[in-house]
C-alpha angles and dihedrals in degrees: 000000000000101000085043093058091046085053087057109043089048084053095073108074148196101022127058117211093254078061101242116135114254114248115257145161114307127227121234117236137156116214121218106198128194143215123246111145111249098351085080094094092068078071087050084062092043097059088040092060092042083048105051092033090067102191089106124065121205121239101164146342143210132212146184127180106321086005088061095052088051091049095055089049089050097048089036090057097038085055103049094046121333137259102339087044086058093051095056100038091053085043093058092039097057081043101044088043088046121095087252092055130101111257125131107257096256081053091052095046098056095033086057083054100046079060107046095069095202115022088250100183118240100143139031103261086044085056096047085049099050082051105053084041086066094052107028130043120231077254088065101036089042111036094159087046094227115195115165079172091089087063108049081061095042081058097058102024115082092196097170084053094048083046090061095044102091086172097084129048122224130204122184108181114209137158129240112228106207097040090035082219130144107257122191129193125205140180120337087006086073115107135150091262082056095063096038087060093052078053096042099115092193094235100044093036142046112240100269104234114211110182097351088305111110120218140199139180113334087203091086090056118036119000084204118330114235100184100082081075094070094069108031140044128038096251109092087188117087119189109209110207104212125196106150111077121239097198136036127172098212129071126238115251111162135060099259091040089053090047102044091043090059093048084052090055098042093040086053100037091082088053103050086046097060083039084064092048091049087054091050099044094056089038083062095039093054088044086055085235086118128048111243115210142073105272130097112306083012124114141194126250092234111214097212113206122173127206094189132168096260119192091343079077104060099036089049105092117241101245084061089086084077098052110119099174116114097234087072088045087060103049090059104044081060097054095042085054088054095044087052095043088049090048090048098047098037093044120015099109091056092061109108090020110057143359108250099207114063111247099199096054091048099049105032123103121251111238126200 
């Protein structure tokens, strides 16, 4: 009767009566996040929701600006101790960054700056500071090139420890300034300047030089670069985290919708561009022009899902990039938890099998 009952109760998975999901195996997947400012923080909800969900394991990620920042907290959690430690550690890090949070009041300012993407003026100081960015550089406005961001990072990134931890893989996008080539740092090349640079907007913040090469934004580069994954990890699935809208149906018409539209483009060029290269690459492979496999010259047939903002995106207005308050935080963090719940319920049995965007469509060029 016992054993019968055992039989039973193991039967109904995959909840347990205290109403807990039952461990099972976990799917592989990388994770490619992007920048976006502020909104940012709708990535923070995603991961949340992936996190607490625990049906996914994470191999590698990929980040770029914000979603750099966002990367480090993640690998630095799941280091330390695993998904609940990444929880928490992405939970004190959005507090800690918000208006309400603790920072000394040089940390808030230019953290205030790291999330606003492009200075857009909605109050008098922010004003006075888009118009000194038009006629000094960060060089001039900052000589002793002071940057206590460093060290808000350096506080909740153990990078020795990330450095030791060969079971994840790490990706930080930046872009070389004098070769205006994508860069990309991994493992033990990963430092807080490193990260700094993949945040260096070029007129809020001085080029970041690593080794005598100066960086700025990966986002122009590679938001976030998904190609790393081809070749590494032992996931051949990658989820792209999208906040920066790739469509809109109306047309710019003032200074700051111009402005901020053309941030969106340049900010998601990189990653349709990559999104081209993924569909390449697994034509070739189908074709067997390409090895499949992961030794040396082979290459991995990459399954591409998206958790975007949707239609959150288009309707936020562009100067919300720069909130800092945790109520927006928070917002966002909610909607990045319900965008993560609808893409696992509506595709999680197609991880490992198929991509559930179409490659082709996102990447192709429109013809008259």
């Amino acid at each position: 009767m016992a054993t019968n009952l055992k039989s039973y109760l193991d039967s109904l998975a995959p909840w347990n009566f205290t109403g807990a999901r039952k461990a099972t195996t976990a799917k592989k997947i990388n994770l490619a996040l992007q920048g976006g400012g502020s909104h940012g923080a709708f990535t923070w909800g995603v991961l949340d929701q992936l996190l607490s969900d625990g049906r996914l394991e994470v191999t590698g990620i990929s980040g770029a600006s914000a979603g750099a920042l966002n990367a480090v907290m993640l690998a630095d959690g799941l280091t330390r101790g695993g998904p609940e430690e990444a929880r928490k550690r992405l939970a004190d890090f959005w507090r800690a960054t918000s208006a309400g949070g603790d920072l000394p009041p040089i940390q808030r300012a230019l953290t205030d700056r790291l999330f606003s993407m492009i200075p857009f003026a909605s109050a008098p100081v922010q004003n006075w500071f888009e118009a000194m960015t038009h006629y000094f550089s960060p060089y001039e406005l900052n000589p002793l090139n002071i940057n206590p961001l460093s060290g808000l990072i350096e506080r909740f990134v153990d990078f020795e420890a990330l450095r030791k931890n060969k079971d994840l893989a790490l990706y930080i996008s930046t872009t070389n300034v004098h070769t205006g080539r994508l860069h990309i740092f991994a493992g033990d090349k990963i430092t807080a300047d490193v990260v700094m640079a993949s945040a260096a907007l070029p007129f809020m913040f001085r080029a970041v030089e690593i080794e005598g090469v100066p960086y700025w934004d990966g986002g122009y580069m590679g938001n976030p670069a998904i190609f790393p994954f081809l070749q590494t990890t032992d996931a051949e699935d990658v989820l792209v985290v999208q906040i920066n809208p790739v469509s809109r149906t109306t047309t710019p018409r003032t200074s700051a919708e111009i402005i901020n539209r053309l941030n969106e483009i340049t900010f998601n060029s990189a990653l349709i561009s990559e999104l081209r290269t993924m569909d390449f690459v697994n034509q070739l492979i189908d074709d067997g022009r390409l090895p499949r496999g992961t030794g040396k010259d082979q290459y991995r047939r990459l399954n591409i899902h998206r958790i975007d903002l949707g239609g959150l995106g288009t309707r936020l207005a562009a100067s919300s990039k720069m909130k800092t308050d945790f109520d927006f935080f928070e917002l966002l963090h909610r909607a990045g938890m319900r965008a993560a719940k609808k893409f696992l319920d509506n595709h999680f049995d197609d991880i490992g099998k198929q991509s559930t965007i179409d490659l082709a469509a996102e990447s192709g060029v429109e013809w008259a």
